[in-house]
Backbone as numpy.savetxt, mean C-alpha at the origin, in Angstrom:
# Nx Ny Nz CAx CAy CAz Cx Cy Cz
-26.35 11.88 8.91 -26.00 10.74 9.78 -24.68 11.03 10.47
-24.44 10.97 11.89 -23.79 11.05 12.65 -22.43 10.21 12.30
-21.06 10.74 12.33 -19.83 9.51 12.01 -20.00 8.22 13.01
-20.38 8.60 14.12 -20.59 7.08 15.09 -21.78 6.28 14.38
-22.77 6.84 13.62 -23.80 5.99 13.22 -23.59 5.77 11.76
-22.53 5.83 10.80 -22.08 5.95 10.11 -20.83 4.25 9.89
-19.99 4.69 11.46 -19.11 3.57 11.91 -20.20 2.28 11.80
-20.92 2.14 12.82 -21.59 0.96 13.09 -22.66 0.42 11.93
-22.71 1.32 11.30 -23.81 0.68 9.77 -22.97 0.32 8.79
-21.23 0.75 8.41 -20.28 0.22 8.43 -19.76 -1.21 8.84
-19.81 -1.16 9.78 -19.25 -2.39 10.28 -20.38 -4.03 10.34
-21.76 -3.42 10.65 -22.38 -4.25 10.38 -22.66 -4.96 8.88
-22.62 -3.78 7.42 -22.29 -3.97 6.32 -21.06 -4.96 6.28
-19.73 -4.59 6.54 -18.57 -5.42 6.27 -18.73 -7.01 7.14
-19.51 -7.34 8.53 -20.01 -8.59 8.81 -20.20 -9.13 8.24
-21.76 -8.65 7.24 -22.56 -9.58 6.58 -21.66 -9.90 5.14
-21.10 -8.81 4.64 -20.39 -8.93 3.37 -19.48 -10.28 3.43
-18.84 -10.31 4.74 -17.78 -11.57 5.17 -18.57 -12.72 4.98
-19.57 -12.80 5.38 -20.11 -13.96 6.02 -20.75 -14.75 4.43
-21.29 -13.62 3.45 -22.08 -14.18 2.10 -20.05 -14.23 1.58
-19.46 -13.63 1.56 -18.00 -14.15 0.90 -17.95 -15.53 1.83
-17.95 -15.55 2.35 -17.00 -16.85 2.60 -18.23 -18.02 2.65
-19.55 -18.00 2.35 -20.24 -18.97 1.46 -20.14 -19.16 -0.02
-19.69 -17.85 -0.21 -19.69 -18.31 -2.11 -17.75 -17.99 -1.91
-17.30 -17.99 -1.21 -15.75 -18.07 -1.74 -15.39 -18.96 -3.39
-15.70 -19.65 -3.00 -15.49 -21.05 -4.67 -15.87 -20.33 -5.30
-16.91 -19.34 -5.68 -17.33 -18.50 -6.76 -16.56 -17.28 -7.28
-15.61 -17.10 -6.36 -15.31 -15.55 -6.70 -13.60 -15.86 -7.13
-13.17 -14.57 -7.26 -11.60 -14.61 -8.05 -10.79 -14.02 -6.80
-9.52 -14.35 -7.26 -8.36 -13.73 -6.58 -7.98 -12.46 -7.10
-7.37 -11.73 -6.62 -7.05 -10.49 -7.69 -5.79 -10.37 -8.42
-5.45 -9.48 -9.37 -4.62 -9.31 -9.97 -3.36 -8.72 -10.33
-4.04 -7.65 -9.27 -3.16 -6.42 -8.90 -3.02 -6.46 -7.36
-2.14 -5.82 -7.12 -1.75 -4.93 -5.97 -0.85 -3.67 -5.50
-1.80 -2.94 -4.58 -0.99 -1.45 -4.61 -0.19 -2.18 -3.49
1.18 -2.08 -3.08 1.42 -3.04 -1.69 2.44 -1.41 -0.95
2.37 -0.06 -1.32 2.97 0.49 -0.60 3.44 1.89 -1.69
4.17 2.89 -0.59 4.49 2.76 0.54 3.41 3.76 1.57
2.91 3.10 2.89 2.49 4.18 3.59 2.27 5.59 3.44
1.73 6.36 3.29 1.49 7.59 3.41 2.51 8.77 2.00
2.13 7.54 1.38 2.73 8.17 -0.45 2.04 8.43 -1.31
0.23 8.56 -1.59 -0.86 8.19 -2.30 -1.08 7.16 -2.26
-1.17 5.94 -1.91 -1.85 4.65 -2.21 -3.50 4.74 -2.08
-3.93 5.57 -1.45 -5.46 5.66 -0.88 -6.14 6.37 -2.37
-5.24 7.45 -2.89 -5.38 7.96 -3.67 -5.61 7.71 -4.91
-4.32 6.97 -5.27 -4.65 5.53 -6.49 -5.49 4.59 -6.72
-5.66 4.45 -5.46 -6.97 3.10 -5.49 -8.50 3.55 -5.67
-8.77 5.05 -4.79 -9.31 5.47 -5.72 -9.78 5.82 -7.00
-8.55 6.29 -7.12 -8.82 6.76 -9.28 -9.02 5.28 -9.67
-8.31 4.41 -8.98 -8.76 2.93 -9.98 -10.11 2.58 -9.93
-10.44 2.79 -8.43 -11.65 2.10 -8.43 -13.18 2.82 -9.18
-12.89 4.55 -9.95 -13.50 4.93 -11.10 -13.46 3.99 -11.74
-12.49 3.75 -12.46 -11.94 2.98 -14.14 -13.50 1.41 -13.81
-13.94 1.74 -14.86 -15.01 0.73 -15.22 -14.18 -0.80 -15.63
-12.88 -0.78 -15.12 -12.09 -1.99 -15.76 -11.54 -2.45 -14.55
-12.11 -1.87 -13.72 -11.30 -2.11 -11.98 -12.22 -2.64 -11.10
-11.80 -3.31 -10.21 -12.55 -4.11 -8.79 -12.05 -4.21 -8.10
-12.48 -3.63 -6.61 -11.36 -4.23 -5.42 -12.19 -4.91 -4.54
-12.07 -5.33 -3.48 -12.39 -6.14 -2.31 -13.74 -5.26 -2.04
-14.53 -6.16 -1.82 -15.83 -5.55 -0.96 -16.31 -4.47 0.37
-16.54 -3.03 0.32 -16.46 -2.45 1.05 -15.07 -2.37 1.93
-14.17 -2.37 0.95 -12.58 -1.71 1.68 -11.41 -1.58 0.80
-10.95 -1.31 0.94 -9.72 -0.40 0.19 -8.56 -2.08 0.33
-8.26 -2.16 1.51 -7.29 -3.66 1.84 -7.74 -4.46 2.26
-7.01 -5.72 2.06 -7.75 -7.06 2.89 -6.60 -7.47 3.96
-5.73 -6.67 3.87 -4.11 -7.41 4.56 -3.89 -8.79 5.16
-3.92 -9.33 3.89 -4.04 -11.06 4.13 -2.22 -11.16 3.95
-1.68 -10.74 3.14 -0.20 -11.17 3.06 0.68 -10.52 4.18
0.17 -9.95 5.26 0.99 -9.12 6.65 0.34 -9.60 7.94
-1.50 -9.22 7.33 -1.67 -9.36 9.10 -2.59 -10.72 9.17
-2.91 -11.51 8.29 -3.79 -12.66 8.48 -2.97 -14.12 7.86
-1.53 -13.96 7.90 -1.55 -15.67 6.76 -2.15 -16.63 6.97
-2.29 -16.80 8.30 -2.97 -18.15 8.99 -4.19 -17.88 8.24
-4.58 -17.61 7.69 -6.11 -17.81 6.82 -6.02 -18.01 5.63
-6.69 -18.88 5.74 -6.79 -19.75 4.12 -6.62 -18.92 3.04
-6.58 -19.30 2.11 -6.44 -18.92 0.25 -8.01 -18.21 0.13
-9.05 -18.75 0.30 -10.02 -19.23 0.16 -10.62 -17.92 1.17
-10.44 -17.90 2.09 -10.85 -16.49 3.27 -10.24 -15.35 2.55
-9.12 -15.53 1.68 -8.54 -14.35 1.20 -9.88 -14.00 -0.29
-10.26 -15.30 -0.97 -10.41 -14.86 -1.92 -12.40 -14.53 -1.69
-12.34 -14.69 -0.36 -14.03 -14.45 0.23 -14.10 -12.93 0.01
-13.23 -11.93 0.01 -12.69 -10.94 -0.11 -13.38 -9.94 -1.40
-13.43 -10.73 -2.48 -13.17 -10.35 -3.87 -14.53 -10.40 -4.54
-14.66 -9.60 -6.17 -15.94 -10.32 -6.73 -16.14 -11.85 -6.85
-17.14 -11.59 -7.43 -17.84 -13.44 -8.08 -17.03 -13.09 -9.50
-16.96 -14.57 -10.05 -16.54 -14.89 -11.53 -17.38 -14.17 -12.25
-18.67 -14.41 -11.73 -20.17 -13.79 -12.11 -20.28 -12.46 -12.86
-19.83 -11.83 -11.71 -19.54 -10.44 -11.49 -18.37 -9.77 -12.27
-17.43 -10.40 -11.96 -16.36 -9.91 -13.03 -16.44 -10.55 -14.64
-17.04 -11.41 -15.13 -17.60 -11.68 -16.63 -18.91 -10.15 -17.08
-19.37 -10.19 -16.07 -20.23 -9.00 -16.52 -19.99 -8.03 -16.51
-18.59 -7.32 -15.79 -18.34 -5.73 -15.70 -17.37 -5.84 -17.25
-16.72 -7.14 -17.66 -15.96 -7.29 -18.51 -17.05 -7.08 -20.06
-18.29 -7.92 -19.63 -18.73 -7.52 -21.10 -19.34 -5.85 -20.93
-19.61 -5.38 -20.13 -20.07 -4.01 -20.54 -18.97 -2.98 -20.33
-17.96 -3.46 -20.33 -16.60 -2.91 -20.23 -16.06 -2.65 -21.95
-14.87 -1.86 -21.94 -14.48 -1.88 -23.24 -13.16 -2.52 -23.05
-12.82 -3.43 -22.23 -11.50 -4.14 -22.56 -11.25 -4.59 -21.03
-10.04 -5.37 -21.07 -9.62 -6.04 -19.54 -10.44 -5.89 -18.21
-11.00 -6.62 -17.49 -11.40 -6.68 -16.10 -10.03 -6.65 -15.17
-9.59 -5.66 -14.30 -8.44 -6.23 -12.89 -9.30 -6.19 -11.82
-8.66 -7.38 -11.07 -9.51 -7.18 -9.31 -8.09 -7.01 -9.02
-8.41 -5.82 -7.65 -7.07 -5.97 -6.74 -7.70 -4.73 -5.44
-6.34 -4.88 -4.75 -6.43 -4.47 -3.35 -5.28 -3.19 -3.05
-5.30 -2.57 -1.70 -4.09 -1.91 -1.49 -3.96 -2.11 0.11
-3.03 -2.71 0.34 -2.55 -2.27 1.66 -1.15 -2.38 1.60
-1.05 -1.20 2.24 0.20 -0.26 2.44 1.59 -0.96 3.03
0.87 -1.83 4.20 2.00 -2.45 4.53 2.79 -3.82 3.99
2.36 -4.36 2.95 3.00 -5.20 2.50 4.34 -4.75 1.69
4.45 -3.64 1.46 5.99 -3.64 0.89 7.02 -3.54 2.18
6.71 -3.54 3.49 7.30 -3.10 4.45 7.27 -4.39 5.43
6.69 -5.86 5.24 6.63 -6.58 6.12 7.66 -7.17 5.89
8.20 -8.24 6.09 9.07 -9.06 5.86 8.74 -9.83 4.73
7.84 -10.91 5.26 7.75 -12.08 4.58 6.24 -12.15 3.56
5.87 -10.77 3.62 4.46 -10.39 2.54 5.20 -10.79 0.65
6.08 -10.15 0.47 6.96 -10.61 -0.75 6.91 -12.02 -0.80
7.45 -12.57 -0.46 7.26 -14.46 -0.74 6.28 -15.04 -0.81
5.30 -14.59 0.35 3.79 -14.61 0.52 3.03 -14.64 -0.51
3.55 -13.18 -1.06 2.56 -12.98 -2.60 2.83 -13.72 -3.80
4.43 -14.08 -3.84 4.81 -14.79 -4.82 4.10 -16.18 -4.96
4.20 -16.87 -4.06 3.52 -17.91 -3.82 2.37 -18.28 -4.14
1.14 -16.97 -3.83 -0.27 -17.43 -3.67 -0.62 -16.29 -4.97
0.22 -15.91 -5.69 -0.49 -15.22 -6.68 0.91 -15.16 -7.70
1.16 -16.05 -7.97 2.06 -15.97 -9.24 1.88 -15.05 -10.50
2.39 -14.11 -10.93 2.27 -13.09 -11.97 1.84 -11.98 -11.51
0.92 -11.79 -10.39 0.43 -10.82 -10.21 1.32 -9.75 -10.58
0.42 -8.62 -10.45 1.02 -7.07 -10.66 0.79 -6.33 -9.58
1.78 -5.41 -9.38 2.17 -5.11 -7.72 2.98 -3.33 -8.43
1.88 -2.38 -8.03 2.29 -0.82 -7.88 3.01 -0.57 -6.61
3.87 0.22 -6.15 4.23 0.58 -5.52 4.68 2.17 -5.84
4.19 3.33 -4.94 4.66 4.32 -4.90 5.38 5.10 -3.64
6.01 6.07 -4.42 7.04 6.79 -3.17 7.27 7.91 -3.33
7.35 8.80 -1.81 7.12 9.71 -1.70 8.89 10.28 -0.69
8.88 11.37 -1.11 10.32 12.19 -0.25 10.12 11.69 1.21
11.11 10.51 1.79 11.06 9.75 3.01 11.14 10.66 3.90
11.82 11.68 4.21 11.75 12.84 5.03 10.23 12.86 5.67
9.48 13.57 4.20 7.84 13.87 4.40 7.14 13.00 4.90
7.75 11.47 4.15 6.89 10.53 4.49 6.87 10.34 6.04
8.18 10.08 6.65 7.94 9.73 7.76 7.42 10.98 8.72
7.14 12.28 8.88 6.49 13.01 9.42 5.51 12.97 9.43
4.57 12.64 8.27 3.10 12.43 7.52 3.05 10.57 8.33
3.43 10.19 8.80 3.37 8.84 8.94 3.00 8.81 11.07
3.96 10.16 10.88 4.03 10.04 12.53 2.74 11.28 12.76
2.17 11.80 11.90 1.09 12.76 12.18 0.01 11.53 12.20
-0.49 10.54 11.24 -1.25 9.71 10.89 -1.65 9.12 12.05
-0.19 8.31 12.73 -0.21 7.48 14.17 -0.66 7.90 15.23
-0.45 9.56 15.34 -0.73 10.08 16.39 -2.23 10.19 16.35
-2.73 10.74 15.30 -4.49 10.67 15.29 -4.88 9.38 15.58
-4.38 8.50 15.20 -5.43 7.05 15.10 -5.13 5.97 16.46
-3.88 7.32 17.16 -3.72 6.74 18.89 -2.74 5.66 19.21
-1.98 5.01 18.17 -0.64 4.23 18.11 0.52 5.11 18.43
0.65 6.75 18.53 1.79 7.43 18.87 1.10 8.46 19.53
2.24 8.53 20.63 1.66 9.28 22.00 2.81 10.32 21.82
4.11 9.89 21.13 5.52 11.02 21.49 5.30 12.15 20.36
6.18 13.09 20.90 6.44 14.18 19.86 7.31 13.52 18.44
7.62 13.95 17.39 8.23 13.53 16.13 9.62 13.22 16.48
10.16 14.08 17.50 11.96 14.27 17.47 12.02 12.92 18.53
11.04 12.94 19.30 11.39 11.65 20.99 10.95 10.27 20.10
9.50 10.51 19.10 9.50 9.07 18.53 10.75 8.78 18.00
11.43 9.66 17.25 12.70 9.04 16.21 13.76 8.62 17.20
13.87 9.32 18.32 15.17 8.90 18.93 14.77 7.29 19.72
13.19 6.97 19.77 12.93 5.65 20.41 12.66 4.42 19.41
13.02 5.08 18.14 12.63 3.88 17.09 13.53 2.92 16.85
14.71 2.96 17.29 15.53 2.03 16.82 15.28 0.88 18.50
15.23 1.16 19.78 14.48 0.81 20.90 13.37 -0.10 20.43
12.31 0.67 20.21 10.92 -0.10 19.68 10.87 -1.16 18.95
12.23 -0.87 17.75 12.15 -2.01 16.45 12.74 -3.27 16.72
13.55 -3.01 17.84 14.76 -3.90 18.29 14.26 -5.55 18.51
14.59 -5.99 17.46 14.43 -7.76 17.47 12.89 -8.20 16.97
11.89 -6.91 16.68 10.86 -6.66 15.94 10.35 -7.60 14.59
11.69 -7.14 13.88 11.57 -7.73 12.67 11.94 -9.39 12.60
12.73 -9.66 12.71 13.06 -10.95 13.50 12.22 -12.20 14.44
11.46 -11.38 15.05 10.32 -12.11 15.39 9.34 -12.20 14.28
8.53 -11.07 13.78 8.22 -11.61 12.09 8.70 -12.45 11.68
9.96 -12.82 10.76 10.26 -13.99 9.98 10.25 -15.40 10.57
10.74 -15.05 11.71 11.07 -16.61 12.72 9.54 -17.17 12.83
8.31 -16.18 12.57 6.87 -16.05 13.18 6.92 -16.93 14.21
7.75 -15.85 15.57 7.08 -15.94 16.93 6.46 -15.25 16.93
6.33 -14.24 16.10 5.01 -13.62 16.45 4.55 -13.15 15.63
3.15 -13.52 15.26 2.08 -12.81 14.08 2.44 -11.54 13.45
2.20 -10.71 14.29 2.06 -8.95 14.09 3.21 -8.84 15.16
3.35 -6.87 14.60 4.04 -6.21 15.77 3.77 -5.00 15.39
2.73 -4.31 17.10 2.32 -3.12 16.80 3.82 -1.89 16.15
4.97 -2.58 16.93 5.78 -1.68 16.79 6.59 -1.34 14.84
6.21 -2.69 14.88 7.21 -2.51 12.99 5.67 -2.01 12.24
4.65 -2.22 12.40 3.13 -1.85 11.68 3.43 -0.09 11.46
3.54 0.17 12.85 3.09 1.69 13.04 4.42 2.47 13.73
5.23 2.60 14.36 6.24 3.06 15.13 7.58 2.92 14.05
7.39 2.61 12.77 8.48 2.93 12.06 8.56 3.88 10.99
9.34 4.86 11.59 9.45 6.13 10.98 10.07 6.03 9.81
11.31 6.31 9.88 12.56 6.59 9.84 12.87 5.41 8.61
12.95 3.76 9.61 13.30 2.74 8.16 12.48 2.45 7.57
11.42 2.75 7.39 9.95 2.77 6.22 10.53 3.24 5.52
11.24 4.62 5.66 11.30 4.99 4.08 12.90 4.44 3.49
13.31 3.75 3.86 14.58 3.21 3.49 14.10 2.30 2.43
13.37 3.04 1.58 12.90 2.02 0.32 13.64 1.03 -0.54
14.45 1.19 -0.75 15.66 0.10 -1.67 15.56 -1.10 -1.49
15.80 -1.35 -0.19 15.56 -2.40 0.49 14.40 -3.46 0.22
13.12 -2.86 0.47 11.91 -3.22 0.21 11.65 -3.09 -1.19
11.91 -2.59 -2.36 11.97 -2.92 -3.25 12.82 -3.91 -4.27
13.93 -3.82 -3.50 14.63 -5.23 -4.20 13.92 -6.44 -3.66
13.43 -6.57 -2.21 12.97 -8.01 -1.74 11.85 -7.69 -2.42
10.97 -7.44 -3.03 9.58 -7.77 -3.92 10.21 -8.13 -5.14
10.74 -7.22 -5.79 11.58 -7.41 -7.32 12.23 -8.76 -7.15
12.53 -9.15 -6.40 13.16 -10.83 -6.23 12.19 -11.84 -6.10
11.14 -11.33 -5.51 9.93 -12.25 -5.14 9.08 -12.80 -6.45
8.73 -11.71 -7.15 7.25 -11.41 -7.90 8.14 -11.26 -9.38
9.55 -10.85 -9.24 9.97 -10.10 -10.81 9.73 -8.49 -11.18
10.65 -8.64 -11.69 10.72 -6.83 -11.94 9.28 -6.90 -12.96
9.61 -7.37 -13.92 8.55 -7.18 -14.94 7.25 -6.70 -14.42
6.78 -7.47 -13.56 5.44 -7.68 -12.93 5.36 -6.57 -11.64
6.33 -5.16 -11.85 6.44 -4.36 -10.84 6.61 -2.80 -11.08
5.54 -1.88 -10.83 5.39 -0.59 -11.53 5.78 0.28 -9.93
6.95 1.18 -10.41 7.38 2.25 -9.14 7.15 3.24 -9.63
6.27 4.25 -8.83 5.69 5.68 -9.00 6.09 6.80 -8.09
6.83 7.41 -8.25 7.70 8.71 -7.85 5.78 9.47 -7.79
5.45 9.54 -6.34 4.08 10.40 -5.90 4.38 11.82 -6.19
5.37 12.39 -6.04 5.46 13.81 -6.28 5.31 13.90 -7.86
5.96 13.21 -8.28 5.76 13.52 -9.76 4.51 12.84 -10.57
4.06 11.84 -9.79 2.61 11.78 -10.46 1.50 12.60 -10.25
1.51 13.35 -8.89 0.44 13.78 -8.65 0.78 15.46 -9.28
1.89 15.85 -9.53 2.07 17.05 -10.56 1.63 17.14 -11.84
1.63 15.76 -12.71 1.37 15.75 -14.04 0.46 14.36 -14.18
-0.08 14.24 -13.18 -1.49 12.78 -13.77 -1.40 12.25 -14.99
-1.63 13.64 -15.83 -2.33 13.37 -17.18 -0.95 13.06 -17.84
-0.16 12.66 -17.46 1.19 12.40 -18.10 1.33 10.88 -17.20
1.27 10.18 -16.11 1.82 9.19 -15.48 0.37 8.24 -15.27
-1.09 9.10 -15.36 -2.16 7.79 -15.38 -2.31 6.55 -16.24
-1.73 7.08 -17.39 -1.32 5.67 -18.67 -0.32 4.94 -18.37
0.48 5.63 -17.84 1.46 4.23 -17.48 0.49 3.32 -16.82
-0.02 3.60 -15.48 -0.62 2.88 -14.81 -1.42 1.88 -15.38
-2.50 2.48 -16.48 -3.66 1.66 -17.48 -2.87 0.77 -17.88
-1.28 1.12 -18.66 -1.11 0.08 -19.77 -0.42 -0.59 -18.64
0.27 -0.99 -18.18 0.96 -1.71 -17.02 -0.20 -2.43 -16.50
-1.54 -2.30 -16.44 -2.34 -3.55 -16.10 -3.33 -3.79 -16.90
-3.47 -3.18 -17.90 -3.47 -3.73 -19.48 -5.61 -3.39 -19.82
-5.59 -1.88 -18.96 -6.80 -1.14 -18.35 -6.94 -0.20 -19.90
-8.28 0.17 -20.22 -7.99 0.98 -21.23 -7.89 2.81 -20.14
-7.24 3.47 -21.78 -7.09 4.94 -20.65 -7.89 5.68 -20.54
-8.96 5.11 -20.08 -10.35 6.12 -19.03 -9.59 7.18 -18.27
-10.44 8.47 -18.66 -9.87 9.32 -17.71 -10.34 9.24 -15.99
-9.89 9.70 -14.86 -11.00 9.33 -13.99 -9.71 10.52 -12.79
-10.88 11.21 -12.05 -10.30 12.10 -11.21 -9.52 11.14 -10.29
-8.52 12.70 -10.22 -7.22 12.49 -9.52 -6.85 12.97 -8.31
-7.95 13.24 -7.22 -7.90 14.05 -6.18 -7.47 13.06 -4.93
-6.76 14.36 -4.36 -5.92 13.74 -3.34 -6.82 13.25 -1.81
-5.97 12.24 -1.88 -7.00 11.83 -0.25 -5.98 11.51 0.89
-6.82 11.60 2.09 -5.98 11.82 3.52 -4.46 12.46 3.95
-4.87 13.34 3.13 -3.53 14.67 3.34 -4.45 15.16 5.12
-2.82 15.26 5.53 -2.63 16.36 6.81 -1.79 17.22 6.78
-2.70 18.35 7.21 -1.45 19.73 7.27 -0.95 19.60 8.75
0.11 20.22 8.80 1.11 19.89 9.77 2.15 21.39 10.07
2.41 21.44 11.34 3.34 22.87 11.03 5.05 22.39 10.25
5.81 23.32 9.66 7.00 22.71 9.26 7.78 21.74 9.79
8.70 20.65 9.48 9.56 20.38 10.38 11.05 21.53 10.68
11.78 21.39 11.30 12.70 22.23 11.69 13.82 21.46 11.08
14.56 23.15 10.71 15.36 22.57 9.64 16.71 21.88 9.87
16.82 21.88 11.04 18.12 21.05 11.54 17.50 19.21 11.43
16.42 18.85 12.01 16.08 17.96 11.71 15.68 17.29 10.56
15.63 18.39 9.51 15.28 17.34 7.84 16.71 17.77 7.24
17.36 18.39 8.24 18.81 18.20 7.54 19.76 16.66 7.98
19.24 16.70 9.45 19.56 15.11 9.67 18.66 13.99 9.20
17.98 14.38 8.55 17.07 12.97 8.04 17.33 13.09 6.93
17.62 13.78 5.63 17.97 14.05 4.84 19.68 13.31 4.41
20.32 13.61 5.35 21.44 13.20 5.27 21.64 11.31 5.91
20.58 10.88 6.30 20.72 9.55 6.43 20.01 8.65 5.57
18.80 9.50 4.54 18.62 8.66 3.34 19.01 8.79 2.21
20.40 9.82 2.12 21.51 10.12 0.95 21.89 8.75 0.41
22.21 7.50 1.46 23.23 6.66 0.77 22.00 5.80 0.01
20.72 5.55 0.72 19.77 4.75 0.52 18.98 5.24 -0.78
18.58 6.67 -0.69 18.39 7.42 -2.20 19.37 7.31 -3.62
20.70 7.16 -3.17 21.80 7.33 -4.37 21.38 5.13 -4.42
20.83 4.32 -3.75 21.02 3.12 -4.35 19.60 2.76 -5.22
18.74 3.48 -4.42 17.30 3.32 -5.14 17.66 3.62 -6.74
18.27 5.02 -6.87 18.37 5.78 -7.86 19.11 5.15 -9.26
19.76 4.17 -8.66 20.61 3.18 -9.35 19.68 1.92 -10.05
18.86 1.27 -8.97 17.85 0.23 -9.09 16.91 0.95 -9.98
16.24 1.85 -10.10 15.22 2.45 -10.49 15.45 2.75 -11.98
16.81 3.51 -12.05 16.97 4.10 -12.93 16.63 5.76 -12.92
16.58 5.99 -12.26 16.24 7.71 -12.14 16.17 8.35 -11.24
16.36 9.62 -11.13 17.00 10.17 -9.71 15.05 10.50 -9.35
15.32 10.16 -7.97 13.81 10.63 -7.31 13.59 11.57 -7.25
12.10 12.76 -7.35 11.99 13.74 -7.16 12.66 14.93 -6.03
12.74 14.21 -4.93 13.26 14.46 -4.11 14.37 14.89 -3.67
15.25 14.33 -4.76 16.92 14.28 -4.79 17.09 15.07 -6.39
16.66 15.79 -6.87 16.50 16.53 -7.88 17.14 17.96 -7.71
C-alpha cells in the first residue's frame, strides 16, 4: 500500500475513532500519565516501549492528543473522547499482572506556557515524564525535523540568527490568549527549547516534583536495561521487558565547530542551573 493510501485510510480511521469517542466519552477514562517533552529527545521512542508494556494505554490511533497546548477551548470530555473505555481498561487490568496507566505524549507541553497549570488543574496527581537530550543536538535535530515537515525554509545558522525576531511578543500572546497557537513558538524555536530549567521548574510548581520523572536520553538510551525500571516503578507498571529501539532519528551532516562552540557556551549558565535542580550533572556537561 502506497504512503498516500496509507495517509487517507489513516485519517479516515482517526474520523470515525473521534466521532464513536465522543459518543461514549462518559464511558471512558482520563489518563494518568504524561510524556509532556522535550521535542526531539526520545519521547516517540518511550511511548513506544510503553505502549508494548501490557500495563499501558494511550489515546486511540495516536501517540498525542495536544489538548493542554493546542485545543483548551475543548471540553474535559473531548479530551477524555480521546482515551479507552472504563470497560476496556478493567479488562486489560484483569489479564494484566498488576496496574493499568492510560496516557499520552506530546512534546510540546513542557514548552507552552500555560500547558503546566492546564494540567494541574484537569488532572490532579497525574504523572508527567519528561526527557532531555544535549540542547546543542536537540536544537539541530529540531531544525532538521521542521525543515522536512515544511515549517522551516532557512538554513540552521539564518534560522538561529531570526529566532529571537520570530519569538518576539510570541509567548506573551500565549498567556494573555490573544492568541490560541503560534506557528512561531510551536516550531521556530531552536535555541530556547532547550533552555530546559525553566520549563522544568514551571511544571515542578504546577503538578509537584513528586509526581515528576526527568530522563537524561543519552543516558537512557545507552543503558535501557538499567533506566527502564525507573520508568515501571515511577508509574507503578510491573518490569516487563519490551524493546527499546530508536524512532525518528535523522542523520544530518556535522554542525561546525565554531557554532556548537557558540551554542554550547550559551547553555553553560542554563545547564550549571538544571544541574543544581536535578541533582546531577547532564550527560552532556560530563
Amino acid at each position: 500500500m502506497s504512503g498516500t493510501v496509507k495517509d487517507a485510510s489513516r485519517k479516515v480511521a482517526l474520523v470515525a475513532a473521534d466521532q464513536l469517542g465522543r459518543r461514549t466519552a462518559k464511558h471512558r477514562v482520563l489518563p494518568d500519565m504524561l510524556i509532556v517533552g522535550g521535542q526531539r529527545c526520545g519521547t516517540t521512542t518511550l511511548f513506544k516501549a510503553l505502549a508494548q508494556h501490557n500495563g499501558f494505554m494511550g489515546p486511540t490511533l495516536r501517540k498525542g492528543v495536544h489538548y493542554f497546548d493546542l485545543h483548551p477551548e475543548q471540553s474535559i470530555d473531548w479530551y477524555r473522547a480521546h482515551f479507552p473505555t472504563r470497560g476496556a481498561v478493567e479488562a486489560a487490568w484483569r489479564e494484566g499482572d498488576g496496574r493499568v496507566v492510560v496516557g499520552e505524549s506530546s512534546p510540546y507541553y513542557l514548552w507552552h506556557p500555560l500547558t503546566a497549570a492546564r494540567i494541574a488543574r484537569a488532572l490532579p496527581g497525574v504523572r508527567v515524564i519528561a526527557l532531555l537530550r544535549d540542547p546543542v543536538e536537540r536544537a539541530y535535530s529540531a531544525h532538521a525535523h521542521e525543515l522536512a515537515r515544511g515549517f522551516e525554509t532557512e538554513p540552521f545558522e539564518r534560522a538561529l540568527e531570526l529566532e529571537t525576531e520570530r519569538l518576539a511578543g510570541e509567548e506573551e500572546r500565549l498567556r494573555t490568549q490573544e492568541a490560541q497557537r503560534s506557528l512561531a513558538h510551536q516550531h521556530l524555536a531552536y535555541v530556547k527549547r532547550g533552555e530546559y530549567i525553566d520549563q522544568l521548574e514551571r511544571m515542578s510548581r504546577a503538578i509537584g516534583a513528586e509526581n515528576m520523572l526527568v530522563l537524561d536520553s543519552a543516558d537512557f538510551w545507552a543503558a535501557p536495561e538499567r533506566d527502564w525500571p525507573r520508568v515501571t516503578e515511577f508509574l507503578g507498571l510491573s518490569d516487563q521487558a519490551v524493546s527499546l529501539k530508536r524512532h525518528n532519528a535523522r542523520s544530518r551532516a556535522p554542525m561546525g565547530d565554531a557554532l556548537r562552540a557558540q551554542l554550547d557556551a550559551h547553555y553553560q549558565p542554563f545547564d550549571e542551573r538544571l544541574a543544581r535542580w536535578w541533582g546531577r550533572v547532564p550527560s552532556w556537561r560530563r
